[in-house]
N, C-alpha and C positions, 0 to 999 in steps of 0.2 A: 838272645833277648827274649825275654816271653812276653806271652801275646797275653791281652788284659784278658780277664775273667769273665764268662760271660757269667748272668743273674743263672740261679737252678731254676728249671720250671717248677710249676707251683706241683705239689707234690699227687693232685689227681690228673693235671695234666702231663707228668710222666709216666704216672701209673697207667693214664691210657693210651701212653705211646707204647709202653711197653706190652700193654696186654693183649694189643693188635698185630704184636709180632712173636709171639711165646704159640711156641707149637702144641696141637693137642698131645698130652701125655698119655703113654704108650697105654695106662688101664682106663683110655676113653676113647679109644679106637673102636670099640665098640658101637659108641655113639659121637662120632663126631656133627651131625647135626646140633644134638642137643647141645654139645659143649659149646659149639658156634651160639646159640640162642643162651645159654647162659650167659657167657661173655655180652653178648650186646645188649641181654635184658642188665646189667649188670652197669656197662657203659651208658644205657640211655637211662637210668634211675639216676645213675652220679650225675649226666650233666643236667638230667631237671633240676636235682636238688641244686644245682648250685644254683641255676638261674629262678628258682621259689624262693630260695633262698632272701631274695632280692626284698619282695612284699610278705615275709614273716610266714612263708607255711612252707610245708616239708613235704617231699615226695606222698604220694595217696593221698593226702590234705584236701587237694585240687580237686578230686573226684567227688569227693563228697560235697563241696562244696558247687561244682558245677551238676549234680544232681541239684540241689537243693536253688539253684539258681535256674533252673530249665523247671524244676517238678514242684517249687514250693514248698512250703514246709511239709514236712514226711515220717511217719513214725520209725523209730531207731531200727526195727527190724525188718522194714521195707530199703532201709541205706544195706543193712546187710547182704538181703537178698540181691540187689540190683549191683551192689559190687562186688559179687561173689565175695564177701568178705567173714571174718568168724566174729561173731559175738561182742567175745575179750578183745579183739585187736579196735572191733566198730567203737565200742565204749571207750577203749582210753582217746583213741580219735576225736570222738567227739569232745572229752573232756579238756583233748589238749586246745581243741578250738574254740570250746569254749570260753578257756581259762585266756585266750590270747583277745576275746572278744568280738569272733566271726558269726557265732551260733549262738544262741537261747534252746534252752531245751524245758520242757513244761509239762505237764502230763496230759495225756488224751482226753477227754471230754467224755468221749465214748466210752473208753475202754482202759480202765483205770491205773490197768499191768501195763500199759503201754507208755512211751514219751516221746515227745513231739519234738521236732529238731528243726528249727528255722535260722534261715540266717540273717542278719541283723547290719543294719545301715555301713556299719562298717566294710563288711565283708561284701555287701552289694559295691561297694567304692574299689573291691580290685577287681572287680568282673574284666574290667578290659583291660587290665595290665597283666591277670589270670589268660585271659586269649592271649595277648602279645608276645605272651610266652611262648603257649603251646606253639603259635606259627613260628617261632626263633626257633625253638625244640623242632617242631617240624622239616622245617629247612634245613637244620643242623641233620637231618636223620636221612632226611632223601639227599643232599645233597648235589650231586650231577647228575641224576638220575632222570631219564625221561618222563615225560607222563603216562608215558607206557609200561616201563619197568615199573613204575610206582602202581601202577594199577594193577599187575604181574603179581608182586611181592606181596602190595593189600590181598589181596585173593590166595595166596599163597600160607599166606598167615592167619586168614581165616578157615582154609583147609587145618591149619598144623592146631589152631586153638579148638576145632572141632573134634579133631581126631583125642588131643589130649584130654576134653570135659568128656569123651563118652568111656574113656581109658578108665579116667578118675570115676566117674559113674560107677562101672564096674567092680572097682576094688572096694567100696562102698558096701 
């Protein structure tokens, strides 16, 4: 007799069963750290985006916009600076959020090469469903983790992002 079928998982939640049990391949033995932080920066982008997903913005969306929600309006190339981000990627950002109705962008007053990037009534309306996120994200990420380990790991990854912006300096 067979047994009913179960439903398939939706096809990122087998992709992260699976990706959490695929061994590092034999030409990243070299760096199995980094492979490990790939994988998880990799896992913890899919599950934002799915839960941004929710209130219409996409992974790095959030950032910009919680700048602009803590700093006010900000000229485009202080977004860039402050999210270590490039240029071409800040621009179509902004224009995707524009075009969705989060942001206005205007030119500077001062300084005429410049443009002003604020966010607008809309976008002020998911401020707290934008947090309610991140703490679902959050909890999703520490998990069963102490407040110790989590305090461990914070420090831990602000050594490894340290070490890697003076790497990237360097090659620079």
């Amino acid at each position: 007799m067979s047994q009913p079928k179960k439903a398939a998982p939706s096809r990122s939640a087998a992709e992260a069963t699976v990706s959490a049990s695929v061994p590092v391949p034999a030409s990243a033995h070299a760096g199995p750290l980094s492979h490990a932080i790939f994988r998880v920066a990799r896992l913890h982008r899919m599950l934002a985006g799915q839960l941004l997903r929710r209130v219409g913005l996409h992974p790095s969306q959030e950032l910009v916009m919680m700048q602009l929600w803590d700093r006010g309006p900000q000229r485009q190339t202080d977004l860039v600076r402050l999210l270590g981000s490039d240029a071409a990627t800040m621009t179509r950002t902004i224009q995707r959020l524009e075009h969705a109705g989060f942001v206005r962008r205007c030119p500077c007053a001062t300084d005429k090469r410049a443009t002003i990037v604020e966010p607008t009534a809309a976008s002020n309306a998911l401020r707290h469903e934008v947090e309610r996120i991140w703490a679902e994200l959050e909890s999703s990420t520490t998990g069963d983790l102490t407040p110790e380990q989590q305090s461990e790991a914070g420090g831990l990854l602000q050594q490894i992002e340290e070490n890697l912006a003076r790497a990237a300096a360097q090659e620079t």
